[in-house]
N, C-alpha and C positions, 0 to 999 in steps of 0.2 A: 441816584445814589441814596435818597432818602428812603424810596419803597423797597429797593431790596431787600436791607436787610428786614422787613417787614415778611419778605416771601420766606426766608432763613429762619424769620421766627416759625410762621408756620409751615414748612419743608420740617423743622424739628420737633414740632408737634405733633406730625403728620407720625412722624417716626417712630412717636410714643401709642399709636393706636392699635387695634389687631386687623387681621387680616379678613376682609379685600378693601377695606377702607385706608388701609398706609400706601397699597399700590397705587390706588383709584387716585388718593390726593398726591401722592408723591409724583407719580408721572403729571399731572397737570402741573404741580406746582416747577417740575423741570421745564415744563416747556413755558410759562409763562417767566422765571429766573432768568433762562437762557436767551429768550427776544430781548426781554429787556435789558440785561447785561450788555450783548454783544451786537443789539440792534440801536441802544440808546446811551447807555452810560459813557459804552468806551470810544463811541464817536465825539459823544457829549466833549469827555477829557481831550481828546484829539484834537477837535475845534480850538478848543479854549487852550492847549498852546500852543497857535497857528495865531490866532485874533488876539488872544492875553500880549503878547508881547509885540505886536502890529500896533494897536491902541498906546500902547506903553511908548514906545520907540516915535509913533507918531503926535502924540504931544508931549515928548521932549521934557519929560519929568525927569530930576535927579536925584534920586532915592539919597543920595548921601546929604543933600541940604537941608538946612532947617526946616522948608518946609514940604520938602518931601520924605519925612521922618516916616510918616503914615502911611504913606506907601510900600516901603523898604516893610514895616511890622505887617503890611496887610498880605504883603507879595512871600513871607515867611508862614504866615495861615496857610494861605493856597498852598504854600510847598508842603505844610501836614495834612492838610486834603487831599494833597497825591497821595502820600502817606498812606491815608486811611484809605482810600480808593485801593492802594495796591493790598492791604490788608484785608479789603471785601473780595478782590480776584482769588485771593487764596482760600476764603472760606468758599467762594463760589466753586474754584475746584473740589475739593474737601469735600462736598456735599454731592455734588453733578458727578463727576468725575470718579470719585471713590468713595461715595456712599458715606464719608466716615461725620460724623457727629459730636465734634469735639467741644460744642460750648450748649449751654443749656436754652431753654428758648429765654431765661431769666438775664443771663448772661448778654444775651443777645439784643435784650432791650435794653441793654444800659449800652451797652456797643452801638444802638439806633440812635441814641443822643450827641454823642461825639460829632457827629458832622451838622447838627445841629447847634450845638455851641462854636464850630467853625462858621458856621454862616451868618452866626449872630454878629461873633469879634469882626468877621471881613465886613459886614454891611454897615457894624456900628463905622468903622474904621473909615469906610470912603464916604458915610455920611458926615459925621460929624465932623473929620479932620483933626485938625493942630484946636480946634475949639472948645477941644473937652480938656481936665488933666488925666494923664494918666491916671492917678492915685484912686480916682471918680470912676473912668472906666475900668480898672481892672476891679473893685469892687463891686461894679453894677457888673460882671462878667461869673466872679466868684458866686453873687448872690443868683442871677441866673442860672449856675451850673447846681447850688444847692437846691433851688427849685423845681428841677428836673428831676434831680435826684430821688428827691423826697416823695414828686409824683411817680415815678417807678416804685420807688417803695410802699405806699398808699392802692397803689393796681393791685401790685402784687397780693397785700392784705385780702381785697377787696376781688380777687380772682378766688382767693383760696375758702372767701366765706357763702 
């Protein structure tokens, strides 16, 4: 989920070029989107909930308890990770499917960080536990997503010089 949209940047870049060089990279870049999509991701998700809720169910955690609080917030991440999973199917269609081009390759890399700030919050979450305060983690979560940001916006400068 993390390289696709990397292919999506460049598929849109591709887009922006002349010809035979948009076909030349556009058809590789389909066929390297499509294995990985539909050979890797969407197995990836599939697994994960077959096993996500096997693991769960098999050590008898109760999200509603005190100190299964951290789980209940981590197991609501993974539900925006589908989220955002079902939001890469659509631009996968979008692109494969119908050619069309609706965000910019700029756009795109701020859209590449999102499930990287998902994987931050879920990994902080099942590392640390009930041991951090919230108040600690959602600042250190804000201040990560502002330093993400800022590195997008520093590329971008730094593309255009």
């Amino acid at each position: 989920m993390f390289y696709i949209v990397r292919l999506f940047i460049y598929n849109t870049e591709a887009n922006e070029k002349g010809e035979p060089e948009r076909s030349i990279l556009q058809n590789q870049f389909a066929i390297m989107i499509k294995r990985l999509w539909l050979g890797i991701t969407w197995p990836s998700a599939i697994l994960t909930l077959i096993f996500g809720p096997w693991v769960w169910f098999s050590g008898n955690w109760d999200i509603f308890s005190p100190g299964g609080r951290w789980l209940l917030i981590k197991l609501i991440f993974v539900l925006l990770l589908y989220v955002y999973h079902f939001t890469l199917h659509v631009l996968y269609k979008q692109q494969l499917k119908n050619n069309f081009f609706k965000y910019s390759s700029q756009q795109l890399r701020i859209w590449n960080e999102v499930a990287t700030i998902f994987l931050v919050a879920i990994i902080m979450l099942a590392s640390v536990k009930q041991t951090m305060s919230w108040m600690w983690g959602l600042i250190g979560l804000v201040a990560f997503i502002i330093v993400l940001m800022s590195a997008i916006k520093i590329y971008k400068s730094y593309r255009k010089a």
